[in-house]
C-alpha positions as CSV (number, residue, x, y, z in Angstrom):
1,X,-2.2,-5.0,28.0
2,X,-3.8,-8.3,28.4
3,X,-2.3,-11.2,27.0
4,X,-5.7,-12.0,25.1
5,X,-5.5,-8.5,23.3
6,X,-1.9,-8.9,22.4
7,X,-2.7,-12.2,20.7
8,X,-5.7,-10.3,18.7
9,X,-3.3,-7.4,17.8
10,X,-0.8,-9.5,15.9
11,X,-3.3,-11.8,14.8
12,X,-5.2,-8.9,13.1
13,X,-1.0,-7.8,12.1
14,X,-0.8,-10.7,10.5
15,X,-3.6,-10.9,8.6
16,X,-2.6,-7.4,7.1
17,X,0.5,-8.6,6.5
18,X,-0.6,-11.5,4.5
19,X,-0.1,-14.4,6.9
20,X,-3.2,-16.3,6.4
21,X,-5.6,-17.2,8.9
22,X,-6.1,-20.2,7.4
23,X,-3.7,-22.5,8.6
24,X,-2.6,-25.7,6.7
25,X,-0.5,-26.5,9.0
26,X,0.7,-25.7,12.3
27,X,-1.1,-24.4,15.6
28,X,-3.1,-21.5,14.8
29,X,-2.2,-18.1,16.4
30,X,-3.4,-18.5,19.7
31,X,-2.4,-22.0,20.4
32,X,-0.2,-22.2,23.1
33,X,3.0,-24.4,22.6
34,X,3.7,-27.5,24.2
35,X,6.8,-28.9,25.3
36,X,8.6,-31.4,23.0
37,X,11.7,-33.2,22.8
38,X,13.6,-33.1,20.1
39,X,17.5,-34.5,19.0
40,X,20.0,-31.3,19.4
41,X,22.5,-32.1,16.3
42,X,24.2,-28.4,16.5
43,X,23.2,-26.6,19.2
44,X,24.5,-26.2,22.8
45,X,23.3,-29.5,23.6
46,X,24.3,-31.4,20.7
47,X,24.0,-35.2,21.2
48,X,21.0,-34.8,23.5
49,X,17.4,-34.5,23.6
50,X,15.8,-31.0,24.9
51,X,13.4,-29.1,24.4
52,X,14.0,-25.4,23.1
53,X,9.8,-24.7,23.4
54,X,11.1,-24.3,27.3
55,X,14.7,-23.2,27.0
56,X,13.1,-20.1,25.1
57,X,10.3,-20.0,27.5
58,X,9.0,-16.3,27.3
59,X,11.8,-15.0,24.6
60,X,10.1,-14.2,21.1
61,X,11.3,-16.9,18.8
62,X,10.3,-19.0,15.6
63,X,10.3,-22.3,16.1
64,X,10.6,-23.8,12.2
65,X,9.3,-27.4,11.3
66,X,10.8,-28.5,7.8
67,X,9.4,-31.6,6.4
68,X,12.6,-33.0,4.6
69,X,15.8,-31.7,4.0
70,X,17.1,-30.3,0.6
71,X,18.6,-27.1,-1.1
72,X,15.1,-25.2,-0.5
73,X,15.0,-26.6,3.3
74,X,19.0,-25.2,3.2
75,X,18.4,-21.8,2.2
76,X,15.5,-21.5,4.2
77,X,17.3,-22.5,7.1
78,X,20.4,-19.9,6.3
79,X,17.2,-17.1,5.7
80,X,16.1,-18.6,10.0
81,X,20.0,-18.2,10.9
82,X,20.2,-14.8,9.3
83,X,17.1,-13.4,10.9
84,X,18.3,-14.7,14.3
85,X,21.7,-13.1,14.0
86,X,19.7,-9.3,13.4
87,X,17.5,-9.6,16.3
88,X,19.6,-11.6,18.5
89,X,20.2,-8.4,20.8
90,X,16.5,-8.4,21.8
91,X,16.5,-11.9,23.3
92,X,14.8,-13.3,19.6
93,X,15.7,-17.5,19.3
94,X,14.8,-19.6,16.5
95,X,15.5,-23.4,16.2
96,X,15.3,-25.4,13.0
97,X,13.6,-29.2,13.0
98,X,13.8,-31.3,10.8
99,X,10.6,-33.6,11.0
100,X,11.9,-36.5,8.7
101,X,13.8,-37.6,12.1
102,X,17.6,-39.2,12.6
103,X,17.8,-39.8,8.8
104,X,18.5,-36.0,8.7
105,X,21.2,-36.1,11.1
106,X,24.2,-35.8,8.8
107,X,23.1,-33.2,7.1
108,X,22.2,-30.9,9.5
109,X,25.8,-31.4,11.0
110,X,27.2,-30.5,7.7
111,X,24.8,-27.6,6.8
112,X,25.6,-26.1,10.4
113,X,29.1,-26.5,9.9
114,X,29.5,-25.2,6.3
115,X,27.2,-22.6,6.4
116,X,28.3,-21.5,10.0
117,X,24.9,-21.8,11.7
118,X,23.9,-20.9,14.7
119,X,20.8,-21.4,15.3
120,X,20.0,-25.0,17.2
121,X,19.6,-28.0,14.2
122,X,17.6,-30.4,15.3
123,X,15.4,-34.0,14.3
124,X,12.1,-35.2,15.8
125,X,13.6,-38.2,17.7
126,X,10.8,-40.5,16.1
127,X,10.8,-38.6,12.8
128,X,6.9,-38.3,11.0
129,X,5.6,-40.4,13.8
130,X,6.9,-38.6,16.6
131,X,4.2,-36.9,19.1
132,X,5.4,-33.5,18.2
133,X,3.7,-33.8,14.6
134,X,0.4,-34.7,16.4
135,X,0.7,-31.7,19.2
136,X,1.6,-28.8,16.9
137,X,-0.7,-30.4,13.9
138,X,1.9,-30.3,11.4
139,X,0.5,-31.3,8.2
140,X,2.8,-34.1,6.3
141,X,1.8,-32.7,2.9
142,X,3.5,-29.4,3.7
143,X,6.6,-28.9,3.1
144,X,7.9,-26.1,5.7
145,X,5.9,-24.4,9.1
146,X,7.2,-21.0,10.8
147,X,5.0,-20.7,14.3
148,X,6.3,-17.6,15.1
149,X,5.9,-17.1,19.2
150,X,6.1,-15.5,22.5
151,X,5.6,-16.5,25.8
152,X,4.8,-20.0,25.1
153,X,1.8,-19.0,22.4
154,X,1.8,-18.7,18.7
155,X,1.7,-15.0,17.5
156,X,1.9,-16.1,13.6
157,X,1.6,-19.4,11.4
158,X,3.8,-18.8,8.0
159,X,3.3,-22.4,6.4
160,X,4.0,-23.8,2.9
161,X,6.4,-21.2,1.2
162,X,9.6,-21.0,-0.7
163,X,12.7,-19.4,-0.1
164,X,11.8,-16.3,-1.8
165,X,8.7,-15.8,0.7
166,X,10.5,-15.8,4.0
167,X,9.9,-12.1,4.0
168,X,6.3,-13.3,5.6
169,X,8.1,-14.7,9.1
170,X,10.7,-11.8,8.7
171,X,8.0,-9.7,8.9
172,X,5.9,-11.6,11.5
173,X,9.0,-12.0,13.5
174,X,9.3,-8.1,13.5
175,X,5.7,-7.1,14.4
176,X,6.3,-9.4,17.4
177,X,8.8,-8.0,18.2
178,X,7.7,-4.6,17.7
179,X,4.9,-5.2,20.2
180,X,7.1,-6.6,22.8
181,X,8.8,-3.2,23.1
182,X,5.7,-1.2,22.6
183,X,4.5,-2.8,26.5
């Protein structure tokens, strides 16, 4: 199957699924993703800048942009973790960034601690004005962006929700990874 009608499959997926087509923020499905650096506050190259976009390369993963951080961000964040834990087996990543930059730092040290996290926790280096807002068109009036992708190209945008809604990039997450087995 071409890569061109696997991106049309899920995209038609996710639009039964819910996921709207219209994004307000983050690439649309499609996009392919660049490569950005970003401060590693918990993962396995804490104290550094890297870029997980290329240490997940081809591997299905959800790469989450979160505004701010907060209780909502939190729980979301444990609902990323949880969903990385189930489908860790089949090579699934996720990261969590925080866009508000080093401000976030402490916290994300102590949510990955206390909540046992382990997916990667990470800042934008330059916070809201960092080039990674600009490249992935991450909108500064929303508060949360899920680009759920796979081989280095967005699959599913899941923008904008609350905690009780992360069933949408759960179930993004899945159909991906459905498909991946299905070729």
């Amino acid at each position: 199957m071409s890569v061109g009608k696997a991106i049309v499959g899920i995209a038609l997926c996710s639009a039964a699924l819910g996921v709207s087509a219209q994004v307000s923020s983050g690439l649309e499905i499609g996009a392919p993703t660049q490569s950005i650096p970003v401060m590693d506050v918990t993962g396995p190259y804490k104290g550094r800048l890297i870029c997980y976009v290329c240490e997940f390369q081809d591997d299905p993963n959800v790469l989450a942009f979160f505004r701010s951080t907060g209780d909502e961000t939190a729980q979301l964040i444990r609902d990323l973790n949880e969903l990385y834990l189930a489908n860790k087996d089949d090579n699934f990543e996720a990261v969590a960034t925080i866009i508000a930059g080093a401000e976030a730092k402490d916290w994300l040290a102590e949510l990955g601690e206390s909540e046992n996290i382990e997916i990667p926790l990470v800042y934008l280096r330059r916070g809201p004005q960092d080039v990674a807002v600009r490249l992935y068109q991450l909108n500064p009036e929303v508060e949360n962006t899920f680009l759920v992708t796979r081989n280095r190209f967005v699959t599913a945008n899941v923008s904008g929700i609350g905690p009780g809604e992360f069933g949408l990039v759960a179930d993004a997450a899945a159909q991906m990874l459905a498909q991946q087995q299905d070729e």
